[in-house]
Structures are given as C-alpha cells and as structure tokens.
Steps between C-alpha positions, in 0.01 A plus 500: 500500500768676715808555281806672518486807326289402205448909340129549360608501120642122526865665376749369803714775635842565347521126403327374833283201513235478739534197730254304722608293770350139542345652871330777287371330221306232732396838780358608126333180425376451899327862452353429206636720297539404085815393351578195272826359501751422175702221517812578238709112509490268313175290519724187608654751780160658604307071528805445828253765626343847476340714743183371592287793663274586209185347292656378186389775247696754702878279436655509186801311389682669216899461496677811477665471150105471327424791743735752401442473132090545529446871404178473656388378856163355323702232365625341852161466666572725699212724611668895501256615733590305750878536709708248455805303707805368248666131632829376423689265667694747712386880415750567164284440237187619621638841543589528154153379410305714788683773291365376157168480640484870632647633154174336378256669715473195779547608859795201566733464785746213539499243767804598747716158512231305278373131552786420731413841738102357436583139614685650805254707631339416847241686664403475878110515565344518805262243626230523792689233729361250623424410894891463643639743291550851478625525208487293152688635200467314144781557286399509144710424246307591219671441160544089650167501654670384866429604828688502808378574887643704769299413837560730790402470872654735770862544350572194356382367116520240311589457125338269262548408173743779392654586154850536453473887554589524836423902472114502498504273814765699729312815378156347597674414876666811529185701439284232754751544759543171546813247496448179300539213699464219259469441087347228346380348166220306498692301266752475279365698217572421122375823277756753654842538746383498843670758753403279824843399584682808421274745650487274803881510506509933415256477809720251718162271585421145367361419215201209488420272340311133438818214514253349201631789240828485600608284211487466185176362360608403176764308642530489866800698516546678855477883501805717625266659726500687836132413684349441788228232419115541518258247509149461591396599850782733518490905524702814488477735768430850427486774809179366729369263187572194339494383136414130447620325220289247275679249263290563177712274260372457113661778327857342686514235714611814812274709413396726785188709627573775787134528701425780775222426671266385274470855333808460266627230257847557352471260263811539261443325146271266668150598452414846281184717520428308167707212439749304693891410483549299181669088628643468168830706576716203565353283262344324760141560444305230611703458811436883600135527378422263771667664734312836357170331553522432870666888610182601286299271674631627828434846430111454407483291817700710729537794393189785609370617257581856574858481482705728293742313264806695434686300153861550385386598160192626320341222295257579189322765748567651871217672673653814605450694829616851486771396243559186705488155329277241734166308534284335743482100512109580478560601140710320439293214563247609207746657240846296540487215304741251702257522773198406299551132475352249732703189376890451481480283172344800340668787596828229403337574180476863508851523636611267153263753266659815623872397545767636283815543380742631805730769383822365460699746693289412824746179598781752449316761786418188738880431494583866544227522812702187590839667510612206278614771211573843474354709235662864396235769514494506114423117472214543818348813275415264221375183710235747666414650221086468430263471723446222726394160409386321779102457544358211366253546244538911474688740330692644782520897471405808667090574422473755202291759767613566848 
C-alpha cells in the first residue's frame, strides 16, 4: 500500500496522518498487495454503500465512536498485521481514527476525501480496439461499477455513456489526440447523473439519443432535452468508420446498442457479461420483459458469436482483460443466465423470480437525465450513493479479485 508518509514506528509525524487516495488504494489492490479496509459510519451510513474491492473478511465496519474507546485493535476484528485504509463519509473522521489506529500499533492511513472521493473516482483503461478503431478507452468508474467508452478513429471520437465528470473524458481526448465529435447514452440511465448532454454541450457537438427515452416512463412526461434522435438502421460517423446503432429495448423502451463491425457491442444496461438490464424499472414489467425476450432473442440469432460485448455497468461478475471489464457472446452463451432459456414463457418466469425492489431514488435520476429537475451537487451525492442496481437477477458490484 502506497501511503503518504506513513514513518516505520506507526507514530504520524508531528500530528500528521497518513492519507491514501482512492487511485492508490485500488493501484494497491490491482497489484495485489494486502490491505483490509475499515469502514468507521454508522452501519445505516456504511448499507447506502461501501467500497467494494475486497473479499469480505478483509472489510470491517466499526463506527468511529466504538473505535476510539477499544484499547486494543484485537477487539475490532481487525487483523494488526495487515495495513489498513480508514472510510468516512468525506476524509474527517477517518483521520482521527487512522491516528487511533497507528497509536495502537496498526499501520492506518485515511482515505483522502472518503466515500464521496471513492464514488467519484474514474479510471480510463485501455482496450485492444476492435476492427475500425484505433483506439477504445473504457472509463471505469469503479466505486458505481459504470463504464463509459471513448472510441477514436483518425482525429475524431466518440463518447458513450459518460458520467457526470466531464474531467476523466476531456483528459482521455486530450491525451488520444483526438476531438470528440459526438456523445451519446445508450439510454437514459436511472442508477446515477448522466454527463451526455453537458459534456456534449462543454464539447459544442450533439448529444444522441433514442426519441423512445425521451420521456418520462412513469408518466409520459416529455424530457427538456437537447438530441438528435437514433433509431435502428442509423449510425454515427467516426473518421473513415461508421458505428451502427441497434434498438435493444427491455431494460427501457430506447434502449440502445452501438455495433462496429461485428467485433464490438456497446450494449449500455442492455445485456451484461452475466445478467441483463432489469424491465421492472418503470413498473412496467411484463410489458418490458417481452420486449427483453426478443433483443435477447436477436442477439443469439444475430449476433456472432465472437463478438465482444462492452456493458454500461458490471453485473454480479465482469471478465476482465488487462483491467478491462468485457466478455465474448461465446461465453456468454454458456455462463449468462438470460441467454440460457429456449422459451419466452420461461425465462417470463425467471425474469418474475429475480426481480426486485427498484431503489427509490432511481425515478428521481431518470428525471434528472431528463432535464425535468435540477438536483444541487449535495442532493446528486446521496441519490448515487451505493453501487449500482441494475442487472436482473445479480448483485451488481465490482468482482472481489481483479
């Protein structure tokens, strides 16, 4: 674990803390290296979500006030021979517990910024790109388990699916050396705030999208949106290639898959490497599951089975390529459970076993992606908080291992 300035006898330096940064502490986990993690709020606090990166016996959730009056690290659970990250909410608390900690022998450092730095963080990885491209970029965004794209061909790229941290992505283009020409969602997403429409307005290009998600669909009410509409058998140009779109509805009714060739599925919260987009959202399960069933059904019929599916979101696992989350329909095809079933009355079935219930806040983030109310930063903070909840039958979060 890289920290900063953690001395060898665990005392901090004239008051110092040491402090990780959320970057560090998942370079630490990616390298293997050990270190558990403390969670100091309140259990109530720490359920909204908790970092995510670790086999359970190396978290520990053990609020700050019981912390500070143990006079012995054996009673937390805590295993002293192992380093250890502190996690607050935003950095304060778990500096005066990182210091605790260290008086008792532990090698601690605090979490700079805590969960709210965690849930921000966004990490580009570079992908082998498929034929068309010279360039694919995944943006990870690990604490919410989302993912967006940067495609590049020449000098020109294309954004998909982006957060509502503009900085990753205009760092990502400026290092590429190419000039965005287009963002796009692949719908309108309900777990966190997208940044497709501002980014595409920071970047002065359009921003896409399918007319179907433009309203509301809990009750029909139109979006205050800026788009340019894609359908099926449309495509975005990008330098000397083309990107074909696929309506894929069943997780929303516009639900959108961006194809190259027939290399590269973009497939949003559509289909997962092991689950698919949950219909139940809107409450309007029965109407989308059908819909569900025949993009599935298109896929397995369709679809080669060499083609790399690129999802919006890791679902209960993400085969990972040089840090990269995507699969192959091939596996998929043996492993993913939506695309096991042969009938539509029984995979209605599986879809009723394996829905539900939709986090509230998620109608409030479809009518924020909708421009039909503005959060303050605060307010968007707490709907995002916890990971992502939008496979069906899977427990959505970043694999324990990478």
């Amino acid at each position: 674990m890289t920290t900063s300035g953690v001395p060898p006898d665990n005392t901090p330096r004239s008051g110092s803390v040491p402090e990780i940064t959320p970057r560090e502490l998942l370079d630490s986990v990616e390298r293997g290296e050990p270190v558990q993690i403390l969670d100091v709020r309140a259990p109530a606090r720490m359920a909204e979500g908790r970092i995510e990166i670790l086999p359970e016996g190396m978290f520990h959730n053990v609020p700050g006030s019981r912390l500070m009056a143990f006079a012995d690290i054996g009673e937390s659970g805590v295993d002293p021979r192992v380093p250890v990250v502190v996690v607050c909410g935003h950095g304060n608390d778990s500096r005066v517990c990182a210091a605790w900690l260290n008086r008792l022998g532990v090698r601690a450092a605090s979490l700079t910024g805590g969960m709210s730095s965690w849930m921000a963080l966004a990490v580009p990885r570079e992908i082998t790109p498929p034929d068309g491209l010279d360039r694919l970029i995944q943006i990870d965004r690990v604490g919410k388990g989302s993912l967006g794209y940067i495609l590049v061909r020449g000098k020109e790229a294309i954004i998909i699916d982006p957060g509502r941290d503009h900085v990753p992505y205009i760092e990502a283009l400026r290092d590429s050396g190419a000039a965005a020409v287009a963002v796009a969602d692949t719908h309108v997403h309900a777990d966190y705030v997208s940044g497709g429409l501002s980014l595409a307005r920071a970047l002065s290009v359009p921003y896409y999208l399918h007319p179907a998600d433009s309203v509301s669909p809990y009750d029909g009410t139109p979006g205050r949106l800026d788009f340019r509409a894609l359908g099926e058998g449309t495509s975005l140009n990008i330098g000397a290639s083309r990107v074909n779109v696929v309506h894929t509805p069943g997780h929303s009714p516009g639900s959108i898959t961006f194809m190259v060739g027939l290399d590269a599925a973009f497939t949003g919260d559509f289909l997962f490497i092991a689950s698919v987009g949950r219909p139940d959202i809107a409450d309007r399960t029965d109407e989308w599951a059908g819909d569900l069933w025949r993009s599935l059904v298109r896929v397995k019929k369709t679809w080669p089975p060499g083609i790399r599916i690129f999802p919006a979101h890791y679902a209960s696992s993400g085969e990972r390529t040089g840090g990269a989350v995507c699969g192959t329909l091939r596996d998929m095809l043996r492993s993913n459970p939506s695309l096991l079933f042969t009938g539509e009355n029984e995979f209605r079935s599986w879809v009723r076993a394996n829905t539900g219930t939709v986090p509230p806040a998620y109608r409030t983030i479809k009518e924020i992606n909708l421009a039909l109310i503005s959060p303050d930063p605060g307010e968007t903070d707490r709907l995002e908080a916890g990971k992502n909840e939008c496979a069906l039958g899977a427990t959505p979060h970043p694999p324990s291992h990478f």
